[in-house]
C-alpha positions in Angstrom: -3.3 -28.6 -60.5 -4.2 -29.8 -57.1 -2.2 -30.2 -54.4 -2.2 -33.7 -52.9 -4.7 -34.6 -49.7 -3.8 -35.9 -46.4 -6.0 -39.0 -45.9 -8.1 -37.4 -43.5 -9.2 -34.9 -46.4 -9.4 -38.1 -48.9 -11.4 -39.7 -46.8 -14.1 -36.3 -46.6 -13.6 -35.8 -50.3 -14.2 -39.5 -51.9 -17.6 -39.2 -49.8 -18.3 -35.8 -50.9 -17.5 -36.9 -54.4 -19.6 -39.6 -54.5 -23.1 -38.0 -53.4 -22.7 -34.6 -55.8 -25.6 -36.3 -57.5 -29.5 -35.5 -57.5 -31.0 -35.1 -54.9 -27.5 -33.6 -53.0 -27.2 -34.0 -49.0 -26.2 -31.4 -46.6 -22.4 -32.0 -45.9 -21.5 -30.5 -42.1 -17.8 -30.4 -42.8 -16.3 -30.3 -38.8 -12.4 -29.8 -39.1 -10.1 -28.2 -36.4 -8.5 -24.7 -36.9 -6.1 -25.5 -40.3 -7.3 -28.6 -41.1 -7.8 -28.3 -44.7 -11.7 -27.4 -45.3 -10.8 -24.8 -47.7 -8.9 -27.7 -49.9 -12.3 -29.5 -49.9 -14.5 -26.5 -50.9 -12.2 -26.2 -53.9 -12.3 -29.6 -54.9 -16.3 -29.7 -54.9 -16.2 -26.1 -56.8 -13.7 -28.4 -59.5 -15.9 -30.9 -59.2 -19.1 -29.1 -60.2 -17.4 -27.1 -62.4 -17.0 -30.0 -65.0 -20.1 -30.4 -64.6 -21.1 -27.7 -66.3 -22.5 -26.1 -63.0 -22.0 -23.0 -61.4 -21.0 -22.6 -56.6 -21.4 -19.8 -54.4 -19.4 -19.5 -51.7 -20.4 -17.3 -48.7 -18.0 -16.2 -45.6 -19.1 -14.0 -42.9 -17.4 -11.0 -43.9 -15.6 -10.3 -47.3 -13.0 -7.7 -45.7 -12.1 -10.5 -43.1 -11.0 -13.1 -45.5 -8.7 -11.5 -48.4 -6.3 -14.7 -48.0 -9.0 -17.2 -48.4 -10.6 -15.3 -51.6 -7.4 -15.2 -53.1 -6.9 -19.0 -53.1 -10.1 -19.3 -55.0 -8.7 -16.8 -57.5 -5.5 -18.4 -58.2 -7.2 -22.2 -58.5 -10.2 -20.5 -60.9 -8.4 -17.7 -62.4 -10.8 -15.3 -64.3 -13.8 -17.4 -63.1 -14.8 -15.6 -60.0 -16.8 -12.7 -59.1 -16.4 -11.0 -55.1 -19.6 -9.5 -54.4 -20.8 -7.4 -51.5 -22.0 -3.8 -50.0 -18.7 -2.1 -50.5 -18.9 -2.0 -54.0 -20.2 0.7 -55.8 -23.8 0.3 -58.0 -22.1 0.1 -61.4 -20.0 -2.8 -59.7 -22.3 -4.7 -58.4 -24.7 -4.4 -61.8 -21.6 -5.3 -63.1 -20.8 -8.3 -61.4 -24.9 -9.6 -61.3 -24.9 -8.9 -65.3 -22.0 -11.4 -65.6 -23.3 -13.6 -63.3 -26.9 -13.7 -64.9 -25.0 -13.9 -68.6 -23.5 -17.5 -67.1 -19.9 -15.7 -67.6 -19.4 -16.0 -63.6 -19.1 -19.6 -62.7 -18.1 -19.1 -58.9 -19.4 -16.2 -56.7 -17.8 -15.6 -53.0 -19.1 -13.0 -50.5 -21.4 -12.4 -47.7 -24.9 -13.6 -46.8 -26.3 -10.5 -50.1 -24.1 -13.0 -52.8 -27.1 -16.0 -52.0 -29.8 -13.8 -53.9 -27.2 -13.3 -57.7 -28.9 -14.8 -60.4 -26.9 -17.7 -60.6 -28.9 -19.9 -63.3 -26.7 -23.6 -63.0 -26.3 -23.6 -59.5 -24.3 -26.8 -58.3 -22.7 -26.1 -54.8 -23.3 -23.5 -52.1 -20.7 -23.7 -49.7 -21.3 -21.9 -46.4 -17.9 -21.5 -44.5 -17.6 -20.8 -40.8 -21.5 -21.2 -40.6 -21.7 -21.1 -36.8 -20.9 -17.3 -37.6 -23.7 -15.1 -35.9 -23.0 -12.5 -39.1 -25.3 -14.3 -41.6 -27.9 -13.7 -39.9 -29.6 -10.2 -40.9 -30.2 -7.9 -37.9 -32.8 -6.0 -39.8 -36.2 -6.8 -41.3 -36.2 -9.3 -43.0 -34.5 -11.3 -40.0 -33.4 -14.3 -42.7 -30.3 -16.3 -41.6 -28.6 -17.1 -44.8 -27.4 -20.3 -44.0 -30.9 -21.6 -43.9 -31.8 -19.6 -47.4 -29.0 -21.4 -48.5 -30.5 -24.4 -48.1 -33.6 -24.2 -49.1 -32.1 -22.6 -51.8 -30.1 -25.5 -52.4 -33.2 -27.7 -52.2 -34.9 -25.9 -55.2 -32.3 -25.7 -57.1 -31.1 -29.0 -56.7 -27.4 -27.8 -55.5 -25.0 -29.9 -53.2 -24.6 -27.8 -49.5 -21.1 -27.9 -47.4 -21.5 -26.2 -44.4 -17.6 -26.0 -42.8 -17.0 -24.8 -39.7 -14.3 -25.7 -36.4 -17.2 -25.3 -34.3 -20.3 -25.9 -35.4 -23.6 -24.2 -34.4 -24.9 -26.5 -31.8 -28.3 -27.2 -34.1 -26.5 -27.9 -37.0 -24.6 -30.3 -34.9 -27.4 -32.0 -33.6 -29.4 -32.6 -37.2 -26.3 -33.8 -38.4 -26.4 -36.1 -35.3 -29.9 -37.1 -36.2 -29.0 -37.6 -39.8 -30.4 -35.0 -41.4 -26.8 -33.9 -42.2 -24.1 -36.0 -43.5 -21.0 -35.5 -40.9 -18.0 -35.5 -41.8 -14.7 -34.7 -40.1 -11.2 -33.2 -40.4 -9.9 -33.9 -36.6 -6.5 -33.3 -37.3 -4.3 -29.8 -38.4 -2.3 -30.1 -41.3 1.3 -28.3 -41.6 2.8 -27.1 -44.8 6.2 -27.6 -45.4 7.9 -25.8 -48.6 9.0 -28.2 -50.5 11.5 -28.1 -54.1 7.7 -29.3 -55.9 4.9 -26.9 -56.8 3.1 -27.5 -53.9 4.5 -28.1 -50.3 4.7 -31.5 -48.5 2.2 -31.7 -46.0 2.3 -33.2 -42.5 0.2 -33.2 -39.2 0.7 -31.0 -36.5 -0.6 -31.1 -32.6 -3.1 -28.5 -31.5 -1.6 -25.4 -29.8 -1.3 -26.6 -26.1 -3.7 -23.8 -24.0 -3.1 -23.0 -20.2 -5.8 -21.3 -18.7 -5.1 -19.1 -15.6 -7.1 -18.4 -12.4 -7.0 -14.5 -12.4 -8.3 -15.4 -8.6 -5.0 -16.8 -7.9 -3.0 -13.5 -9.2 -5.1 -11.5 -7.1 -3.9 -13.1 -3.8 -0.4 -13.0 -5.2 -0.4 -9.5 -5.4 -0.7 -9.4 -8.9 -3.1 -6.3 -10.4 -1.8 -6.0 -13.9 -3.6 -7.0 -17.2 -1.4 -10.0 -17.8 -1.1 -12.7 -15.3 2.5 -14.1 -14.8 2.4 -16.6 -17.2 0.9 -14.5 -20.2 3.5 -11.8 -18.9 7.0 -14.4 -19.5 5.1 -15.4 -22.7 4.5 -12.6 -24.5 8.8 -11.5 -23.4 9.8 -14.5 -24.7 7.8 -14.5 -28.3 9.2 -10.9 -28.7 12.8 -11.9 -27.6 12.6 -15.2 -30.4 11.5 -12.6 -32.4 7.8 -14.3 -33.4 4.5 -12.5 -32.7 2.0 -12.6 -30.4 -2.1 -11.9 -30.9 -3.4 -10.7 -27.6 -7.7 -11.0 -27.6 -10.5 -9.2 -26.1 -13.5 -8.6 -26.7 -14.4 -5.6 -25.9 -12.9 -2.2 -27.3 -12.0 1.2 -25.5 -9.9 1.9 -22.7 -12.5 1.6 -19.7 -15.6 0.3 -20.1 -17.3 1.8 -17.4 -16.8 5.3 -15.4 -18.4 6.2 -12.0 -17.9 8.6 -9.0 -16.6 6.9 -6.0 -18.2 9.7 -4.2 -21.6 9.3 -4.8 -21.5 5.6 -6.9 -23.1 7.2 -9.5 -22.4 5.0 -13.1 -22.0 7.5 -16.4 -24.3 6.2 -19.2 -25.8 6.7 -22.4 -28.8 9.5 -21.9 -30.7 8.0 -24.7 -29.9 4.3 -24.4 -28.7 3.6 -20.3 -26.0 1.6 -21.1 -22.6 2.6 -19.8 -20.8 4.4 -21.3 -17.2 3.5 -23.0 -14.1 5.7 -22.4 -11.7 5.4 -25.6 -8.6 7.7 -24.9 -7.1 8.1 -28.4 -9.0 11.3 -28.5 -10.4 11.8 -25.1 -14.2 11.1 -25.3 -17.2 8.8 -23.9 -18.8 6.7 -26.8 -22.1 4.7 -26.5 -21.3 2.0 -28.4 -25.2 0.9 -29.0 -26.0 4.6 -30.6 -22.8 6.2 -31.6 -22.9 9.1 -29.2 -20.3 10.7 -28.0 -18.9 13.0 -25.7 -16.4 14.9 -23.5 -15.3 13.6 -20.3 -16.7 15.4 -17.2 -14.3 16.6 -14.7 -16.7 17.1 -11.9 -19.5 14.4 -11.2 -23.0 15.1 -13.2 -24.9 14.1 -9.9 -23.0 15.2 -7.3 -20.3 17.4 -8.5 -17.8 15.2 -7.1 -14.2 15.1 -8.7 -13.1 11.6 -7.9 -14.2 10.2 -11.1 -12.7 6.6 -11.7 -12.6 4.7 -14.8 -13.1 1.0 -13.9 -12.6 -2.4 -16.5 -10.4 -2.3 -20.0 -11.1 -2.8 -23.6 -8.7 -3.0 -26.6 -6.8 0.4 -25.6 -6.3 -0.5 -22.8 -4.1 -3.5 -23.7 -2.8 -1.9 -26.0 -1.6 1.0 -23.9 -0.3 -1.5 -21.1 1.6 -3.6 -23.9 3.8 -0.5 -24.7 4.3 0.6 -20.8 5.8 -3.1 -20.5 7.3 -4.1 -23.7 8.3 -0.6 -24.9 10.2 -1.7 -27.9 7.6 -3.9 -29.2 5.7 -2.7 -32.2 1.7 -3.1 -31.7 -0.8 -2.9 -33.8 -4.5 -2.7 -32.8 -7.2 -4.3 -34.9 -11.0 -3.7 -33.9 -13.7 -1.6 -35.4 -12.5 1.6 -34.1 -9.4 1.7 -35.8 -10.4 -0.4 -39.0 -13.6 1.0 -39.8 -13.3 0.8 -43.8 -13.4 -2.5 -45.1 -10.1 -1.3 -46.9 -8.6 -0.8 -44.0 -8.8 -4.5 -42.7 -6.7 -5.5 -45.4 -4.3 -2.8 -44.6 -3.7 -4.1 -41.5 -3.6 -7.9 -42.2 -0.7 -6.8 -44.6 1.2 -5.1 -41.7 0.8 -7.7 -39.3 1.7 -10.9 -41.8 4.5 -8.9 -42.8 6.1 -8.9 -39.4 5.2 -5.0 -39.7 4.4 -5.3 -36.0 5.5 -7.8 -33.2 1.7 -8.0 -31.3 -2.0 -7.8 -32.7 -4.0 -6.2 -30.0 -7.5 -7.1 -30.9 -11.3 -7.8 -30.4 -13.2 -10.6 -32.6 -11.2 -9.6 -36.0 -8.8 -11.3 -34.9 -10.2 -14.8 -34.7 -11.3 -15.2 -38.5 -9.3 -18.2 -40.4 -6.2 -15.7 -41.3 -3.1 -17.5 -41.9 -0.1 -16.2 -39.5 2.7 -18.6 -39.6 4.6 -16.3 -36.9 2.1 -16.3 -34.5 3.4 -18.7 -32.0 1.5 -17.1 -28.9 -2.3 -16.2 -28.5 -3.6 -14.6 -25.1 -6.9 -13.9 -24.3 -6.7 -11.3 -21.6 -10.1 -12.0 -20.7 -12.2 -15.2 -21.2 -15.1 -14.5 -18.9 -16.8 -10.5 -21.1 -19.6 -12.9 -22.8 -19.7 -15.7 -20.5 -22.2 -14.2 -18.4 -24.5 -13.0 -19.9 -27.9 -13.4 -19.7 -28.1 -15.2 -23.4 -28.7 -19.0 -23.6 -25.8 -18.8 -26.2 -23.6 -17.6 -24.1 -21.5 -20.8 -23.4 -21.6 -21.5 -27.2 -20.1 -18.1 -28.2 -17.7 -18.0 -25.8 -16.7 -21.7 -26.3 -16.4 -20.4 -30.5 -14.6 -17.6 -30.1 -11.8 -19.3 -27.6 -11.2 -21.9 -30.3 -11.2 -19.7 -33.5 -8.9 -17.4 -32.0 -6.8 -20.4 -30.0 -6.7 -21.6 -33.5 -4.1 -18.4 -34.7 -1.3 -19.9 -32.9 1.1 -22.4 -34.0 0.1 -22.0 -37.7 4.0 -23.2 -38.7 7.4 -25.6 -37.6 7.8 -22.6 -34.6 5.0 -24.1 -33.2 3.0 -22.5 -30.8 0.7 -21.8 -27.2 -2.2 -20.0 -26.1 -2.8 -18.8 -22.7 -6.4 -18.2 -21.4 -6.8 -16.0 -18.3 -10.3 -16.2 -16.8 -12.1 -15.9 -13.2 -13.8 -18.7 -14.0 -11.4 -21.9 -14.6 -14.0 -24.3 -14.1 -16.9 -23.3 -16.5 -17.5 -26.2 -18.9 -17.2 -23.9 -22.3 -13.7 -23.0 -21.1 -12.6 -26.2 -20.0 -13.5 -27.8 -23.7 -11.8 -24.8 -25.5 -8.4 -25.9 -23.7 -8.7 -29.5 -24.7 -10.1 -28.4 -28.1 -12.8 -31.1 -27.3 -16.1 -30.0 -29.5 -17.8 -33.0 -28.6 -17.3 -33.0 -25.0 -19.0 -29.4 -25.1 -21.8 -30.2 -27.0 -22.5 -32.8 -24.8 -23.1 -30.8 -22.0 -24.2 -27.7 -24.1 -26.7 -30.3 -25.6 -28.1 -31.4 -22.1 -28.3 -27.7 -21.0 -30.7 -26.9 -23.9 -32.8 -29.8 -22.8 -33.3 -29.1 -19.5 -33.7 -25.3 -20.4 -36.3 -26.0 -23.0 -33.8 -23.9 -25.6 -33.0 -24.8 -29.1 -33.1 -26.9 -31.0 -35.9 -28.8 -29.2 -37.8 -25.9 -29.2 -37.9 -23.0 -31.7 -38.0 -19.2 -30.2 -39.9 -16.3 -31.6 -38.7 -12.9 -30.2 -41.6 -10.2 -29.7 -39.7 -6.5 -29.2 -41.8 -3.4 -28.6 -40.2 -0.2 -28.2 -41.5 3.3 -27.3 -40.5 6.8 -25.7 -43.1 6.4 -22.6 -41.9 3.7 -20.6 -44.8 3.0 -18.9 -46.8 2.8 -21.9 -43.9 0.2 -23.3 -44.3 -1.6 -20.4 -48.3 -1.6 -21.2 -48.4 -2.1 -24.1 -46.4 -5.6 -23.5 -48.4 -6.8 -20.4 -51.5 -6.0 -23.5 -49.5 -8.5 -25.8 -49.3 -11.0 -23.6 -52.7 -11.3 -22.6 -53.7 -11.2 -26.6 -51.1 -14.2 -26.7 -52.6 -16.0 -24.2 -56.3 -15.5 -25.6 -55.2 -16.8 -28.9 -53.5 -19.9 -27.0 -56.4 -20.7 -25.6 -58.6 -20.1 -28.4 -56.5 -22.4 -30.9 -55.5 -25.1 -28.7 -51.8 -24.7 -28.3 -50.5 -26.0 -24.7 -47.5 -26.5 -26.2 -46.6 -23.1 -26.8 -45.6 -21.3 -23.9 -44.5 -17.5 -23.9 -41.5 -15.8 -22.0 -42.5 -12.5 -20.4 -43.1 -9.7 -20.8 -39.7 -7.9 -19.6 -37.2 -4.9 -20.0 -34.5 -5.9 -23.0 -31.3 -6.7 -22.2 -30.7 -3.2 -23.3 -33.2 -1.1 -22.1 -33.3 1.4 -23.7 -31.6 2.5 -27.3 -31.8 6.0 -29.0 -34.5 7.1 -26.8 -36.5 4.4 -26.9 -37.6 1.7 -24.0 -37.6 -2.0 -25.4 -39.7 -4.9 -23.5 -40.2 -8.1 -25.2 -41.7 -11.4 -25.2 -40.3 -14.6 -26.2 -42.6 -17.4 -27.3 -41.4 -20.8 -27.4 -42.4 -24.0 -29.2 -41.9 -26.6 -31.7 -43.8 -24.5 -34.6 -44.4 -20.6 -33.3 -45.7 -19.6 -36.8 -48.9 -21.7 -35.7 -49.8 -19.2 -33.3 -47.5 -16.0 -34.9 -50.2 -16.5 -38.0 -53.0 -15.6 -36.2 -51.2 -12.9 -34.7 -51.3 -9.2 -36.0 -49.0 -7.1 -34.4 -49.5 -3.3 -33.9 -47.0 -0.5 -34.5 -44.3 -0.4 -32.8 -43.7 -3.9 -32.5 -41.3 -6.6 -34.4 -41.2 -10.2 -34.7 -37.8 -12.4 -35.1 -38.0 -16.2 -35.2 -34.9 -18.0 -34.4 -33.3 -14.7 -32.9 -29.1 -16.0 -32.8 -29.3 -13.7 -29.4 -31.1 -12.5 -26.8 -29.3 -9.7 -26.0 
């Protein structure tokens, strides 16, 4: 059995319904945090099901969604295989001999679960597809919501694409038709009811206050937590409810210099600074993995005023037991939930009211149902805001509303406080209204007048060597082959970007320049193109970092 729809989600699903036929659309499902996508998703599986037909359905990451693969399980009980890395050999034969035998009707797992033998495909559903993690960061750079739609295409399968904020080029096909949009624009409340399934009512968005960090600075204010978050977070813990507390960025400092000499401590083999985590007292790169004691005397200078400057995850965490010491935290990034098992494992602490706060970096803000959340801070909006990535604004914009969207989950209702330097940027601004249109608007108009996607497509051209100067050589050589071929094939509209240092200079030893080329169709010039060793091509690169 089902459980009844709100008419928001009767609407979606009566056109959904009706256009599972040949040749399927692309559905962009857009619904608010809790709005009932996942109902949807399981009605279409149901749907193509009886048909005789077979779904996938990817998420980001497996280990990140264990309540979300369970509500498949229970509606399609002994019909659904998990697939994904963690397994072992024998259980992922296992799993693509069912699946190829036609005994698997509904596969869920990452971006690897597109490519199972799956020989009645209906329905691929992509959920959270704005997520940067389907696309591969190694050779080949695929981006899996694209495979899945091609894939779709040949095989004649429906596509949902879900998401609460929805990559901006998604958003703009669907705008141009070449998506059908549909929306969930309100949150939907369960209340447990004497039936099998709970009554189901409408609830406000979590109001969000976003604090000038300028303004507790001239109040005299140096701590982590502004005023405001500071009275919050005592008040969820004396109502007894929890609190999620969000940055991201992990460690205790995130930068160490001598304040005799200036000098900046940083990775010897990739010359980005260098993290302090103080669990066990060591420097960690967090691009290579390398790590190290502290020095006590400067490595320049041999100074001994060595200060440790900015906060990560630790550092929140440490402050949030000086302050609250009776509150039980719980930390949740990559450093302390490295196995996938572990995620789980902490997911089951935290829902259990095994701890009061979740202290935590982008984990955090995955669709996880916590009906005792009834606070969210985000100690610091601004750590991706500035960089120099055109998707800056979108990822910054995502990540506020995903992890805005943890609060007020339940009748105890709920707030989020945002503390930023910079109030007044747009993508901050929307995320407290929870307006998506009102940023793409002005994301849109940005890309425009940038020349960024989606008007133009972007092929990233990385060269890396040991000899800088021959890395920097070697690029300046590139772009004059580029130009050459340009020229010689009549393409004005392609323009290139560069050459220049990566964002990252240098990793593991080796110096990294690149080129971008820009235009409607890069593979017209990329095919004429052959690229020597050392080099490595990415079209539609999610960053630029």
């Amino acid at each position: 059995l089902s459980p009844a729809l709100t008419s928001d989600q009767a609407i979606v699903w009566n056109k959904i319904k009706g256009d599972l036929t040949s040749p399927p659309p692309v559905f962009l499902l857009h619904g608010v945090t809790g709005s009932g996508k996942t109902e949807i998703y399981l009605r279409a599986l149901a749907e193509v099901l009886a048909r005789g037909r077979q779904g996938i359905v990817l998420v980001p990451e497996i280990s990140l969604t264990p309540q979300t693969v369970r509500r498949f399980t229970a509606r399609f009980p002994g019909r659904v295989a998990v697939y994904h890395s963690a397994l072992s050999g024998s259980e992922r034969y296992d799993v693509w001999r069912r699946v190829r035998e036609g005994r698997v009707d509904i596969v869920i797992g990452p971006r690897s679960a597109l490519f199972l033998p799956l020989p009645r495909l209906g329905l691929i559903v992509v959920d959270k597809e704005h997520s940067t993690s389907y696309k591969q960061p190694r050779a080949p750079y695929y981006h899996a919501r694209d495979t899945a739609i091609k894939l779709g295409e040949l095989a004649g399968a429906a596509i949902i694409l879900g998401s609460a904020t929805p990559d901006i080029t998604s958003y703009r096909r669907a705008q141009e038709g070449r998506y059908k949009l549909l929306r969930l624009p309100r949150r939907i409340m369960a209340h447990q009811g004497d039936s099998q399934f709970p009554k189901i009512t409408y609830a406000e968005m979590p109001p969000v206050k976003v604090v000038d960090l300028r303004d507790e600075l001239r109040a005299g204010n140096r701590s982590i937590f502004s005023r405001a978050l500071y009275r919050a977070l005592a008040e969820t813990l004396n109502q007894n409810q929890q609190a999620i507390l969000f940055l991201n960025r992990r460690g205790a400092a995130t930068f160490i210099n001598c304040r005799d000499c200036g000098y900046l401590l940083k990775c010897a083999r990739c010359d980005v600074p260098l993290t302090y985590h103080s669990h066990d007292d060591t420097l960690v790169c967090h691009h290579c993995g390398r790590s190290s004691s502290p020095p006590e005397r400067c490595p320049k200078c041999g100074g001994q005023h060595i200060r440790y400057f900015g906060i990560g995850t630790q550092g929140v965490e440490a402050a949030v037991r000086k302050h609250f010491p009776a509150a039980r935290v719980l930390r949740w990034d990559s450093d302390t939930a490295g196995a996938r098992s572990a995620h789980q494992k902490f997911l089951q602490v935290f829902v259990n009211h095994q701890a009061d706060v979740l202290v935590g970096t982008q984990m955090v803000a995955q669709g996880l149902d916590l009906p005792l959340v009834t606070l969210v801070g985000v100690v610091a909006a601004d750590t991706a805001l500035h960089l120099p990535d055109f998707v800056a604004a979108e990822r910054t914009f995502q990540l506020l509303t995903q992890v805005a969207g943890r609060a007020g989950q339940s009748s105890l209702g709920g707030q989020v406080i945002v503390q930023t330097y910079v109030p007044e940027t747009y993508a901050l601004q929307h995320a407290a209204r929870h307006d998506y249109e009102g940023f793409y608007e002005q994301e849109i108009a940005f890309r425009y007048q940038a020349g960024y996607p989606p008007f133009y497509r972007l092929a990233r051209l990385l060269y890396s060597n040991s000899d800088p100067a021959r890395c920097q050589a070697q690029s300046q050589e590139m772009r004059h082959r580029l130009e050459k071929q340009i020229a010689r094939l009549g393409l004005p509209e392609v323009s290139l970007i560069g050459p220049g240092p990566c964002f990252v200079t240098r990793k593991r030893g080796r110096y990294r320049w690149q080129i971008l080329v820009r235009a409607a169709r890069p593979q017209d010039l990329l095919r004429y193109v052959t690229l020597p060793p050392g080099w490595q091509v990415e079209v539609d690169p999610v960053s630029l970092l």
